[in-house]
N, C-alpha and C positions, 0 to 999 in steps of 0.2 A: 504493500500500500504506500502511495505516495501521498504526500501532503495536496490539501484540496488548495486550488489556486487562490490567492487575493484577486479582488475582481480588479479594472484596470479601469484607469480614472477615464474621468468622462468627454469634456469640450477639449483639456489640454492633450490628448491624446494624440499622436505623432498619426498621420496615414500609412499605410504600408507600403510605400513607394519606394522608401528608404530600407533597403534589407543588411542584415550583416550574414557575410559568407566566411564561413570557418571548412578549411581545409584539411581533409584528414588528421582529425582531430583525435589523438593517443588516447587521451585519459578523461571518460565518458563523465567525470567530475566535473569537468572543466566547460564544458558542455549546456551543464547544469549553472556552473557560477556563470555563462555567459549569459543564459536567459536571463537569470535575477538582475544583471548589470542594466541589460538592457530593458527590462522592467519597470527600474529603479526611474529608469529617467524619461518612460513614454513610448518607448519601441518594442513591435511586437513582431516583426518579419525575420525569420533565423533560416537558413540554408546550412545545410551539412552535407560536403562533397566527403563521399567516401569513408564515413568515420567509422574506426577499430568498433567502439560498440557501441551504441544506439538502436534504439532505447533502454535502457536498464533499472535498476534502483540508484545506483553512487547518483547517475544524471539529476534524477525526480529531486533526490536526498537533498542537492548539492542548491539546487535553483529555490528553496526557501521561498513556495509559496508562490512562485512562478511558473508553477507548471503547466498553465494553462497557453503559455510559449509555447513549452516542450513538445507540448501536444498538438502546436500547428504547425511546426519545425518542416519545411520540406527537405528531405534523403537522395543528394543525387547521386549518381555513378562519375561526375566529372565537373570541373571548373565549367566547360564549355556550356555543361546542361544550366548551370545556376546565372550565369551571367546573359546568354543567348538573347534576353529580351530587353535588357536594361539600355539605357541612354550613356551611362555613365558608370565605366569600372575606378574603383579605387583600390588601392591595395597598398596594405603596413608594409616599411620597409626598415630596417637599421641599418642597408650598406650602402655604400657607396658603389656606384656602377661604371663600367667601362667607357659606357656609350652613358654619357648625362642622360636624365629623364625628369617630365616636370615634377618636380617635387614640394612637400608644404608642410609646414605642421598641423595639428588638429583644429588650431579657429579656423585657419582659413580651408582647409580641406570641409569645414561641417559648413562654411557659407555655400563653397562651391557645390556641395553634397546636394544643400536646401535647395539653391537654385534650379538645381537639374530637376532636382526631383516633379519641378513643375510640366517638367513635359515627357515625363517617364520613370519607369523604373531607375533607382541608382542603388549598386553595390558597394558595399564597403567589406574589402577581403582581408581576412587575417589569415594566418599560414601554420603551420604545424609548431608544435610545442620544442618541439630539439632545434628546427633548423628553418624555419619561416617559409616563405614561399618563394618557389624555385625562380630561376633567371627566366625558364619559359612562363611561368604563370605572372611576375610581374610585368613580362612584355604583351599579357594581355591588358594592362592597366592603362587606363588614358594618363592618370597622377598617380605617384607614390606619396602615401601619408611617412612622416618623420616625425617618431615625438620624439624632443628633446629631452631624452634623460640621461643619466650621470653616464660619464665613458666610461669611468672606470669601472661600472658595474650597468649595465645596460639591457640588460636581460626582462623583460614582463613576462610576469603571468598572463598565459593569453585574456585570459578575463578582465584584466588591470587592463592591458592595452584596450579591450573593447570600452571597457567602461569608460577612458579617457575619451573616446571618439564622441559614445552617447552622452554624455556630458555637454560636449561643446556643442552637437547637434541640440541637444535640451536650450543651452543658454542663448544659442541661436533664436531658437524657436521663441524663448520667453523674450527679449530684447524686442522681435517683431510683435508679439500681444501688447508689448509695454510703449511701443511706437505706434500702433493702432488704438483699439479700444482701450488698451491700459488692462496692466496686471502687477499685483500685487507681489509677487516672486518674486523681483531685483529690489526692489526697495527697501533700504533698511531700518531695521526699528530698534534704535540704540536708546533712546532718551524718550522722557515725556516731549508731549508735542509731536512726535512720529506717528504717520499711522497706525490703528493695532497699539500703540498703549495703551495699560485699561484705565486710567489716573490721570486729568488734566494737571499742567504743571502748573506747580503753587506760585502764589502771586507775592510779588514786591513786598507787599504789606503781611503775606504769611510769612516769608523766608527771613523779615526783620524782625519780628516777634518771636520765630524761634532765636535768631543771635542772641536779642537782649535777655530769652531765658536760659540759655546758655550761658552768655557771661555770669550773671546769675548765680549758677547752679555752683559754675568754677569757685565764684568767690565765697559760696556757702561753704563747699567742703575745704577751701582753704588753698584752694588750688592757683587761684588766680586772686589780684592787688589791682586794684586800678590804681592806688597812689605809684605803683612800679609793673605798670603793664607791660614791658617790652614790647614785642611784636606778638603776641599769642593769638589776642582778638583776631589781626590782620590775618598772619596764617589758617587758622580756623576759616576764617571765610572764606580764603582764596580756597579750602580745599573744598567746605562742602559748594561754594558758589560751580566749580567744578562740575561738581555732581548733578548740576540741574535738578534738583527735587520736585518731584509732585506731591498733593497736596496729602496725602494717604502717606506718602514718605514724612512729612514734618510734621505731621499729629502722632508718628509713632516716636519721631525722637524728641517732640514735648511731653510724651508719653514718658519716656523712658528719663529724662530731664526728673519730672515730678516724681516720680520712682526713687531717685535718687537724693534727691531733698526731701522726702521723706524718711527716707533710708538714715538719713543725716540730721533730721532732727528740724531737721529747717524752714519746712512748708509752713507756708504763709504769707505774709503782705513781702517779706522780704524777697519772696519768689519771683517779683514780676521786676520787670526791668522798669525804667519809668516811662508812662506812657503806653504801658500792654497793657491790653485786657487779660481777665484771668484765663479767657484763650482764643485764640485766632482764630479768625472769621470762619466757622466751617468746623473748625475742631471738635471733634465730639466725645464724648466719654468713654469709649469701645475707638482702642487705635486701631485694630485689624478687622 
């Protein structure tokens, strides 16, 4: 028994114009981690010239929930059968050749990949696990892909190398949703104010009422002098100002502030800075 498929997303969904062709492929594992790569990032069209064993258990085991690739997977007898109908061959390469050939790394091979794909089928060929794809098979290639990895160790799992490809083909694809109707997937959500944070960021007026109970809090436990302030206040600020806090952020450390003056004996009128209210606009009794 193999694992039942995760189903496969819905509008962001690659067409199958776009196929990857794996070449007598040794180790039926490998097979299986290509499906899930290519799962991972929206592509569903798999071609198998000639593989040691297919279909098995290690394949099903190995694809995690992608088996529902595995099971559309087409089995040819040759390159010639997998490529026959396509617009556009591409094929992985790490050498260098006799005779030059065009060649690209993986953004621009997955532009050029998208491109074609609009007026037909396009391959993308990987090669055998020991020794990649022979001189004959990459002179059926219109371009060699070249990913740039370390020389001194250069070798991918064939799965790693596919993944690399579906990836760039992925970030293709999103870049064009993100230049059309807009998509959410390149855009990053680091701070409040981003989109998808859940918490508007607190205002001028919240983030200077936590200071003043901060200073505050310092000089209750003894911590901090305003008659001998150094730079502390300043610091302080520059690092939470840093932080961009949202408003659910500065009610838990006015939270945790009045925690600690109580902790310390100290709650009360002396807790407020001058000019705070006993707590900033919003603040409420339950920080989280």
């Amino acid at each position: 028994m193999h694992k039942p498929a995760l189903p496969l997303e819905g509008t962001d969904t690659f067409n199958d114009r776009i196929r990857i062709v794996l070449v007598e492929t040794t180790h039926s594992g490998n097979i299986g981690a290509v499906a899930r790569a290519m799962k991972n990032m929206g592509l569903g069209s798999l071609w198998l010239v000639n593989p040691k064993s297919f279909p098995d258990e290690a394949s099903y085991a190995r694809s995690a929930g992608a088996s529902d690739v595995l099971d559309r997977a087409r089995v040819v007898a040759s390159l010639d059968e997998a490529i026959d109908d396509c617009v556009l061959v591409m094929g992985t390469s790490a050498r260098g050749r006799k005779v030059p050939w065009p060649v690209m790394p993986p953004p621009e091979a997955a532009i050029t990949a998208s491109d074609a794909s609009a007026d037909g089928n396009v391959a993308l060929v990987f090669g055998r696990e020991s020794n990649g794809l022979s001189n004959d098979e990459l002179q059926r290639c219109h371009h060699h892909i070249h990913i740039p990895s370390n020389p001194e160790y250069s070798s991918l799992n064939l799965a790693m190398a596919v993944q690399v490809m579906c990836y760039e083909l992925r970030m293709h694809y999103l870049r064009g949703l993100e230049a059309g109707e807009g998509s959410p997937y390149l855009k990053p959500m680091a701070a409040p104010g981003d989109a998808g944070w859940d918490v508007s960021l607190a205002s001028v007026r919240d983030v200077e009422g936590f200071f003043g109970h901060l200073e505050q809090m310092l000089i209750d436990v003894e911590f901090h002098r305003r008659d001998n302030p150094r730079q502390l206040m300043t610091r302080l600020r520059r690092l939470f100002q840093r932080a961009r806090l949202d408003e659910m952020e500065v009610n838990i450390l006015r939270g945790i502030l009045t925690a600690a003056q109580k902790a310390a004996g100290k709650q009360g009128a002396n807790s407020q800075s001058a000019g705070d209210d006993a707590s900033a606009p919003g603040q409420e009794k339950d920080h989280v």
